[in-house]
PDB file of N, CA, C and O in Angstrom, chain B, residues numbered from 101:
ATOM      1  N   UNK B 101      76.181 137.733  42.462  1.00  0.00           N
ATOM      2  CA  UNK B 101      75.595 138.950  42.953  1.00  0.00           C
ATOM      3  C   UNK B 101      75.935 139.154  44.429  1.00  0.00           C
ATOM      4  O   UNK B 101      76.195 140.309  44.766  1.00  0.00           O
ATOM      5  N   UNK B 102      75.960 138.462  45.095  1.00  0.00           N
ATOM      6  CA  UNK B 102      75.719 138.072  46.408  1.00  0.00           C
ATOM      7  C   UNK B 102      77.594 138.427  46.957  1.00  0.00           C
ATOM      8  O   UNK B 102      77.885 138.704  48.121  1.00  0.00           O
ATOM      9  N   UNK B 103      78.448 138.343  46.011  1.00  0.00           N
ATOM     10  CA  UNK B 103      79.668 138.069  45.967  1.00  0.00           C
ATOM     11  C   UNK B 103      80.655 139.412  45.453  1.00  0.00           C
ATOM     12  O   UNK B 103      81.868 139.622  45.475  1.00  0.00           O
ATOM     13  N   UNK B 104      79.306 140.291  44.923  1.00  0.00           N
ATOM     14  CA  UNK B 104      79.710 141.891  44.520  1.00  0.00           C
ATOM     15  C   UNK B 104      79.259 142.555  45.662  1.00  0.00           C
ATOM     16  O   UNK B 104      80.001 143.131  46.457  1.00  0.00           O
ATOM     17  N   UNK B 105      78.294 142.492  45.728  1.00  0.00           N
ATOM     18  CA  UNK B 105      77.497 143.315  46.856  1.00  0.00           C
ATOM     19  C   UNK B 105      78.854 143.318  47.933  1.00  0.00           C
ATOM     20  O   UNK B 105      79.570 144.319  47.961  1.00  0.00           O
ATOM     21  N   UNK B 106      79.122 142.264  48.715  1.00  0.00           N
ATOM     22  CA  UNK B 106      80.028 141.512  49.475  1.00  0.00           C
ATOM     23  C   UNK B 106      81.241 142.545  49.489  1.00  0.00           C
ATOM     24  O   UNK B 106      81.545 143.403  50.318  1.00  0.00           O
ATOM     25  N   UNK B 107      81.877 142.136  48.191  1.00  0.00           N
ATOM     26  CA  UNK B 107      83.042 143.012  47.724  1.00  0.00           C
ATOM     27  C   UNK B 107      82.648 144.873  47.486  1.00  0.00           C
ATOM     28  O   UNK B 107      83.348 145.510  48.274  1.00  0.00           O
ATOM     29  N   UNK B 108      82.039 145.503  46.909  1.00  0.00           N
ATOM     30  CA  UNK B 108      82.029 146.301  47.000  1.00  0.00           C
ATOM     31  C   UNK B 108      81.445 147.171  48.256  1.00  0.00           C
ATOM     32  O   UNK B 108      81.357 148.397  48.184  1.00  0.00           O
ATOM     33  N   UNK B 109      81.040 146.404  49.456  1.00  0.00           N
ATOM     34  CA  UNK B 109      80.287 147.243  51.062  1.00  0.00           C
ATOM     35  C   UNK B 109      81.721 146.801  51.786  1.00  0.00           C
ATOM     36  O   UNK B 109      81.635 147.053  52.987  1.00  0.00           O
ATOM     37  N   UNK B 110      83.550 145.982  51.298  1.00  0.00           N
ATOM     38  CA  UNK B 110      84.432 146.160  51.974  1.00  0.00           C
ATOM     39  C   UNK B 110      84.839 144.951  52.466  1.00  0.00           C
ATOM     40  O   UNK B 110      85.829 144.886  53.195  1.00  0.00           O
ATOM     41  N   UNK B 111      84.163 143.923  52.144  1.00  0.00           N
ATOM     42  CA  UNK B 111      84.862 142.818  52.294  1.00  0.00           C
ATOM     43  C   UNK B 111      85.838 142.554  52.316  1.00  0.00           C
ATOM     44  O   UNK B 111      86.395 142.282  53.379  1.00  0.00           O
ATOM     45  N   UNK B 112      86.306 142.531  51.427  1.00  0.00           N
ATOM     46  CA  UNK B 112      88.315 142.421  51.163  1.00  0.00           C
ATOM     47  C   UNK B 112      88.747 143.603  52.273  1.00  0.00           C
ATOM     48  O   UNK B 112      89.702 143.365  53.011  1.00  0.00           O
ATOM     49  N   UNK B 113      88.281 144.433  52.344  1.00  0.00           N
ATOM     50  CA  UNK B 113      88.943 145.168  53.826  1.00  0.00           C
ATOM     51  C   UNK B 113      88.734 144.797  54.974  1.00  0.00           C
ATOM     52  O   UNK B 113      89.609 144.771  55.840  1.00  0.00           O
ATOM     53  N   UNK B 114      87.155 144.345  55.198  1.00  0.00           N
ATOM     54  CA  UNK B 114      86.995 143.790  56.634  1.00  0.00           C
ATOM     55  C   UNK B 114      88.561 142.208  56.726  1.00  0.00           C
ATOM     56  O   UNK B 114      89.152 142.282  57.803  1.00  0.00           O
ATOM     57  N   UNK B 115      88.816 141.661  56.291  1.00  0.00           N
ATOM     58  CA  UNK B 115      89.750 140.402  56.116  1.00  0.00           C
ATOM     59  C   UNK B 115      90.895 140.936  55.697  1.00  0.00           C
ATOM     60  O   UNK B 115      91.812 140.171  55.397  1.00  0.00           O
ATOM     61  N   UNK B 116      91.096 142.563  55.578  1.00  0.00           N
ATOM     62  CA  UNK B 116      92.519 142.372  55.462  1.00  0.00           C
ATOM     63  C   UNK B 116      93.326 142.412  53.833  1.00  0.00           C
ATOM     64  O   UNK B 116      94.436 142.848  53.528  1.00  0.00           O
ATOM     65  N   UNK B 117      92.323 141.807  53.043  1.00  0.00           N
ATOM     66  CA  UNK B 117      92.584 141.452  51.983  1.00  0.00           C
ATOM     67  C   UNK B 117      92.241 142.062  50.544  1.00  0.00           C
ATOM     68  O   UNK B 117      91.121 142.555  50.410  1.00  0.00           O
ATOM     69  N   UNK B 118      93.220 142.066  49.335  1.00  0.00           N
ATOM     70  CA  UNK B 118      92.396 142.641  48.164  1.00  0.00           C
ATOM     71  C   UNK B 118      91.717 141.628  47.563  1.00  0.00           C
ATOM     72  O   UNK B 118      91.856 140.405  47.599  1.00  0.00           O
ATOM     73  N   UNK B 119      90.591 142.698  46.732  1.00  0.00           N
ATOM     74  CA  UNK B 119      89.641 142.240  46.247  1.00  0.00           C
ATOM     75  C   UNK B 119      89.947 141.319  45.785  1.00  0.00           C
ATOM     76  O   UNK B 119      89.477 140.256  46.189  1.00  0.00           O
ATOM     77  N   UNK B 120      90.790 141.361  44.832  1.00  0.00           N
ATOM     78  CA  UNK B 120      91.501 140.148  43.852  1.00  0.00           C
ATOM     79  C   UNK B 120      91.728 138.550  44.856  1.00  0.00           C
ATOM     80  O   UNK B 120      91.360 137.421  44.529  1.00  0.00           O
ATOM     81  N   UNK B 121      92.366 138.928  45.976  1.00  0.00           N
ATOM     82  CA  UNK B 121      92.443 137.649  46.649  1.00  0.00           C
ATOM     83  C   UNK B 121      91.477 136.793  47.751  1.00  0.00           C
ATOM     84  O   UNK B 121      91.644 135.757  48.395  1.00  0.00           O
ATOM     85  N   UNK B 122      90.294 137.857  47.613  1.00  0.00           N
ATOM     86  CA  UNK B 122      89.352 137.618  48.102  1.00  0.00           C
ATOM     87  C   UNK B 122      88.548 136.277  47.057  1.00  0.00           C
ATOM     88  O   UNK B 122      88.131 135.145  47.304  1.00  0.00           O
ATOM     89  N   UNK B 123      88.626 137.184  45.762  1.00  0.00           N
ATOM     90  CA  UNK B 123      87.806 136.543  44.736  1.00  0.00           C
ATOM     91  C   UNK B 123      88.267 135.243  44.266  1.00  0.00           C
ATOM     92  O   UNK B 123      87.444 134.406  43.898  1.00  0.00           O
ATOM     93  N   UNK B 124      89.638 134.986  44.249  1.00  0.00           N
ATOM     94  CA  UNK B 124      90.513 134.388  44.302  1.00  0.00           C
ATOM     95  C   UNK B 124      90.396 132.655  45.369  1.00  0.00           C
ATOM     96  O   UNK B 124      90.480 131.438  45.199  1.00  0.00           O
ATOM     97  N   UNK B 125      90.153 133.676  46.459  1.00  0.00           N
ATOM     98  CA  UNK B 125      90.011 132.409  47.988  1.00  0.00           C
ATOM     99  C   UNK B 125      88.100 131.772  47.881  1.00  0.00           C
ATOM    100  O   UNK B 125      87.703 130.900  48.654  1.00  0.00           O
ATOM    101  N   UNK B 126      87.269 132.346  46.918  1.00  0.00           N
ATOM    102  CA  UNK B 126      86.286 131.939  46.561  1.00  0.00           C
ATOM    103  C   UNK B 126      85.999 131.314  45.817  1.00  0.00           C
ATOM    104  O   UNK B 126      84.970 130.645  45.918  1.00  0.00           O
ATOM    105  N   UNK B 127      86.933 131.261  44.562  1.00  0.00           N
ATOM    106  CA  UNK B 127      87.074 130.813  43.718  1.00  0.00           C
ATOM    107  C   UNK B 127      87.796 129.083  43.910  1.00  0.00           C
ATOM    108  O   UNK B 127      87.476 127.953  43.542  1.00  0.00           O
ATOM    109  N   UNK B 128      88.786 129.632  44.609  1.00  0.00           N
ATOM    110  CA  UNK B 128      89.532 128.315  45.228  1.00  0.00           C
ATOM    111  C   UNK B 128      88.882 127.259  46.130  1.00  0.00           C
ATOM    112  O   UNK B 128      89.277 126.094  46.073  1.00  0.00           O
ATOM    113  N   UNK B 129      88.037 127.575  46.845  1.00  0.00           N
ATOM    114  CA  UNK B 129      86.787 126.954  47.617  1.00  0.00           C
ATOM    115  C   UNK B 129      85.887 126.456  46.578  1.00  0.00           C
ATOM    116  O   UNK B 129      85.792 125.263  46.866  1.00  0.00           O
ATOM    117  N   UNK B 130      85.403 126.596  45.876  1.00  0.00           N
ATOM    118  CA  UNK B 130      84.322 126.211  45.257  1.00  0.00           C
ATOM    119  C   UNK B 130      85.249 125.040  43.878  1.00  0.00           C
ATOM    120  O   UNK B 130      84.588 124.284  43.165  1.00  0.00           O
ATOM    121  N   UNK B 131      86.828 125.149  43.771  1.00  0.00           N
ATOM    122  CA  UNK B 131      87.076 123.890  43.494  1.00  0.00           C
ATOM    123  C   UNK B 131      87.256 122.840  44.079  1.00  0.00           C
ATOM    124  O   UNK B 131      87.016 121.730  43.603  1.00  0.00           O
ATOM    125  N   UNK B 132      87.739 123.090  45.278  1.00  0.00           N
ATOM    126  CA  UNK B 132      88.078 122.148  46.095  1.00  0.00           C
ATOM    127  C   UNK B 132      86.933 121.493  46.386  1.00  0.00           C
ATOM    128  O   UNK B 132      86.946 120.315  46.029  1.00  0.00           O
ATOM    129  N   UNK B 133      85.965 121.861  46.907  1.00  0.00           N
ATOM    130  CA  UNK B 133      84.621 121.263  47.538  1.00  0.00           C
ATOM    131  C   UNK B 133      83.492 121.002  46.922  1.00  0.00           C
ATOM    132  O   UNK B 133      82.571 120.284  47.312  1.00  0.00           O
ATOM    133  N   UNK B 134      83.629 121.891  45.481  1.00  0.00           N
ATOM    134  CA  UNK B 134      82.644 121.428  44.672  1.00  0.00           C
ATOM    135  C   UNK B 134      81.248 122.162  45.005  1.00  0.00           C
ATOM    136  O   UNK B 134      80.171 121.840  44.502  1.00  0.00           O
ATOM    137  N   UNK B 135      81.439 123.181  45.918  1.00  0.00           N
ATOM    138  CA  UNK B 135      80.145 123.548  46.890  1.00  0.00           C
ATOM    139  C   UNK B 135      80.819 125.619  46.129  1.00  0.00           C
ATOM    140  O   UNK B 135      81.962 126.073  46.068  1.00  0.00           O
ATOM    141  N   UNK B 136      79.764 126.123  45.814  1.00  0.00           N
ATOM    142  CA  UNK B 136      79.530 127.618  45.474  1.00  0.00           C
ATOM    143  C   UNK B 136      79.570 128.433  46.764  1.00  0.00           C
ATOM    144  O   UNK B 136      78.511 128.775  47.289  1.00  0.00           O
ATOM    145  N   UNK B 137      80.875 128.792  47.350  1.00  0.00           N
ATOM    146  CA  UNK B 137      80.206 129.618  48.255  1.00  0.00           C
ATOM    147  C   UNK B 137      79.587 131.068  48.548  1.00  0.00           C
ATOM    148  O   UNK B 137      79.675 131.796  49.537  1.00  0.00           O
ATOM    149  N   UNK B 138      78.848 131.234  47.174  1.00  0.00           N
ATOM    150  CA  UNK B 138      78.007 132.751  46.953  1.00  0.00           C
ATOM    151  C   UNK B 138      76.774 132.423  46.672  1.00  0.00           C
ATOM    152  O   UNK B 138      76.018 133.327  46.314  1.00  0.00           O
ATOM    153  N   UNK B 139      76.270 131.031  46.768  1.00  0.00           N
ATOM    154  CA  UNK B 139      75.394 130.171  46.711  1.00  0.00           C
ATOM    155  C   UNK B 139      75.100 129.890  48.092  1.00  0.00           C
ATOM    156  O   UNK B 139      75.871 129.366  48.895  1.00  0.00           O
ATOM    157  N   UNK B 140      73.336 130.474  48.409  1.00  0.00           N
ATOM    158  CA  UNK B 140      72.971 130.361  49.883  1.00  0.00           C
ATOM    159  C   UNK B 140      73.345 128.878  50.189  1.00  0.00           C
ATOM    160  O   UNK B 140      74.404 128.648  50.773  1.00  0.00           O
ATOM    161  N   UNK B 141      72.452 127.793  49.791  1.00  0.00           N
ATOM    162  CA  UNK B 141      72.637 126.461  49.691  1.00  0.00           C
ATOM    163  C   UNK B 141      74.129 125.899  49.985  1.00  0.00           C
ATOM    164  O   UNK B 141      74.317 125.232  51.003  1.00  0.00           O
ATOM    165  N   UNK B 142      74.989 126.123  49.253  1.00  0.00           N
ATOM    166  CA  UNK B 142      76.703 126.236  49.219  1.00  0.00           C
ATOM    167  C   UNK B 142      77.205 126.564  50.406  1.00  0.00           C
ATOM    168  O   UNK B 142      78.022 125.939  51.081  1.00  0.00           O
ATOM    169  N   UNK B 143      76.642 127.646  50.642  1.00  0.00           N
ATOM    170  CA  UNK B 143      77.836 128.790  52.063  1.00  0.00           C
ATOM    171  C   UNK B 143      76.757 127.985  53.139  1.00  0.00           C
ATOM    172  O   UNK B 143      77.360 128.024  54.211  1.00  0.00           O
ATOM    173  N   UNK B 144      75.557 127.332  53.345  1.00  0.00           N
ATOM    174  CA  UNK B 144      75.025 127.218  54.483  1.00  0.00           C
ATOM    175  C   UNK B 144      75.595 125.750  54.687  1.00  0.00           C
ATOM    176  O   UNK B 144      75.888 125.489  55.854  1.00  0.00           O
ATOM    177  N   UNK B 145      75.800 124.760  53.759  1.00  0.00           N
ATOM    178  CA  UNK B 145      76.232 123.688  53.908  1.00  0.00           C
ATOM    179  C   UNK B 145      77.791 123.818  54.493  1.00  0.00           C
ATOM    180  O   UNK B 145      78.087 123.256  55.548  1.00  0.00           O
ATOM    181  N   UNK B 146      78.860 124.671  53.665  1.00  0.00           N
ATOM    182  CA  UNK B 146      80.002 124.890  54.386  1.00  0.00           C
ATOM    183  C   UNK B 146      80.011 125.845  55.466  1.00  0.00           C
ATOM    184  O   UNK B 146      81.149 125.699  55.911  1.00  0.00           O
ATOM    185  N   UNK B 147      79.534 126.600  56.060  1.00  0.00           N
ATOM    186  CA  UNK B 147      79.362 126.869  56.976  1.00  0.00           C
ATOM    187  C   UNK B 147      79.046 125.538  58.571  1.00  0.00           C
ATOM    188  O   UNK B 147      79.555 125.519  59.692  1.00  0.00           O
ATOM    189  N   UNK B 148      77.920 124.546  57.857  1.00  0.00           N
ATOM    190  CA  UNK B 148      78.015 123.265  58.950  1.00  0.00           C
ATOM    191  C   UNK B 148      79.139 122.771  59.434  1.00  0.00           C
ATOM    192  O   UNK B 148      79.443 122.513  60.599  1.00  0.00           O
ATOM    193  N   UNK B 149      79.911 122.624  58.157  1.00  0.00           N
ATOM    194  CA  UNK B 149      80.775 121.490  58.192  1.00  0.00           C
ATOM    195  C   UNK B 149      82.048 122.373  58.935  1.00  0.00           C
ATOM    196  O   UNK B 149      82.794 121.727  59.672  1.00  0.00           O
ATOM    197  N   UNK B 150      82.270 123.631  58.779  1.00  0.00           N
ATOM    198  CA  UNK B 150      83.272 124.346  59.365  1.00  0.00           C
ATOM    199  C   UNK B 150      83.161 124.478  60.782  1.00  0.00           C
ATOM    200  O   UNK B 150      84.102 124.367  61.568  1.00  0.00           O
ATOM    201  N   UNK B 151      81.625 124.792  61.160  1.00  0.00           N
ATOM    202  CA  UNK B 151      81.372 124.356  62.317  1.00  0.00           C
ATOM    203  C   UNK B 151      81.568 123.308  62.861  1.00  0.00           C
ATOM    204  O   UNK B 151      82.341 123.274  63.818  1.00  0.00           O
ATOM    205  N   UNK B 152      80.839 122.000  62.348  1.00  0.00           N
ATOM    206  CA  UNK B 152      81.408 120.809  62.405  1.00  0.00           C
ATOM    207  C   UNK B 152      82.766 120.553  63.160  1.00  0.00           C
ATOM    208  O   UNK B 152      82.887 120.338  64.366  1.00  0.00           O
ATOM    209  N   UNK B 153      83.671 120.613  62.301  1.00  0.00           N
ATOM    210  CA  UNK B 153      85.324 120.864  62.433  1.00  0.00           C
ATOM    211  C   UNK B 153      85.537 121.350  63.707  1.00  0.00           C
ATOM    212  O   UNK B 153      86.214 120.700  64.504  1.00  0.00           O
ATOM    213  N   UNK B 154      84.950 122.611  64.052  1.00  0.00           N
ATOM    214  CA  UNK B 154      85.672 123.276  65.214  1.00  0.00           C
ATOM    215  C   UNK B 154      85.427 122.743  65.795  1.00  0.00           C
ATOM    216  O   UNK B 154      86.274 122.060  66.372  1.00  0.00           O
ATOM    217  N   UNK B 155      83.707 122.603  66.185  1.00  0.00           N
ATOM    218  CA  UNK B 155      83.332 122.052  67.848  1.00  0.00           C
ATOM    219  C   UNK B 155      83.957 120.221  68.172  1.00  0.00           C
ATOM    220  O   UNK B 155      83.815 119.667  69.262  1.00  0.00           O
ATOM    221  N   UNK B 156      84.543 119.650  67.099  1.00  0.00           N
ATOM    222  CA  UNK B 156      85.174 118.448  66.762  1.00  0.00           C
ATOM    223  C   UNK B 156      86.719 118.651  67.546  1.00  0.00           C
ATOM    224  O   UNK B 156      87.313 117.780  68.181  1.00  0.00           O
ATOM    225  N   UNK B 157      87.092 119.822  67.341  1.00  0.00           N
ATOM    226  CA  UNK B 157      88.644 120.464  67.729  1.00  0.00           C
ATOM    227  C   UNK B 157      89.832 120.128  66.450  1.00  0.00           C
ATOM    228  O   UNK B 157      91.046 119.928  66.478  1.00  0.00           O
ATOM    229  N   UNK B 158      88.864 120.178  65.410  1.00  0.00           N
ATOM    230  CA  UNK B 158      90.137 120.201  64.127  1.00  0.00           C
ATOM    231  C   UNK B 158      90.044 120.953  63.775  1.00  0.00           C
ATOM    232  O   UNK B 158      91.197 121.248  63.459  1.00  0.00           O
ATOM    233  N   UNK B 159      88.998 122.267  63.291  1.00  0.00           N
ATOM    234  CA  UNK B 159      89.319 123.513  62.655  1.00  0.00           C
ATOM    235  C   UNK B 159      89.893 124.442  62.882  1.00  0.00           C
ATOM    236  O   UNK B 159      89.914 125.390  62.097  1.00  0.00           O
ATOM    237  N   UNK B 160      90.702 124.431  64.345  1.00  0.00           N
ATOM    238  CA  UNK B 160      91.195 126.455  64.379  1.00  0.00           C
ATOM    239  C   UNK B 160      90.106 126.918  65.186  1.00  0.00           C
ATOM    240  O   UNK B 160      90.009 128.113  65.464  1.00  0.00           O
TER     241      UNK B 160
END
């Protein structure tokens, strides 16, 4: 739900991106990590760790 809403208020436009590869780069996240990121729980945990990363100086 959380992941339509998202997509249909322009998401994939705010990034540049179509919908399809939006859904796509969400989809691909949530194999890799095992973590839902349309799932509050999910996106707040990867959200840490991305943080994590940066202020570390490995993320970008």
């Amino acid at each position: 739900m959380v992941r339509r809403r998202w997509l249909d208020r322009g998401g994939g436009t705010t990034l540049h991106c179509h919908r399809n590869t939006v859904l796509y780069r969400i989809a691909r996240i949530a194999e890799l990590t095992g973590r839902v990121p349309t799932r509050p729980v999910d996106a707040a945990e990867l959200h840490v760790a991305l943080r994590a990363l940066r202020l570390a100086g490995n993320g970008g």
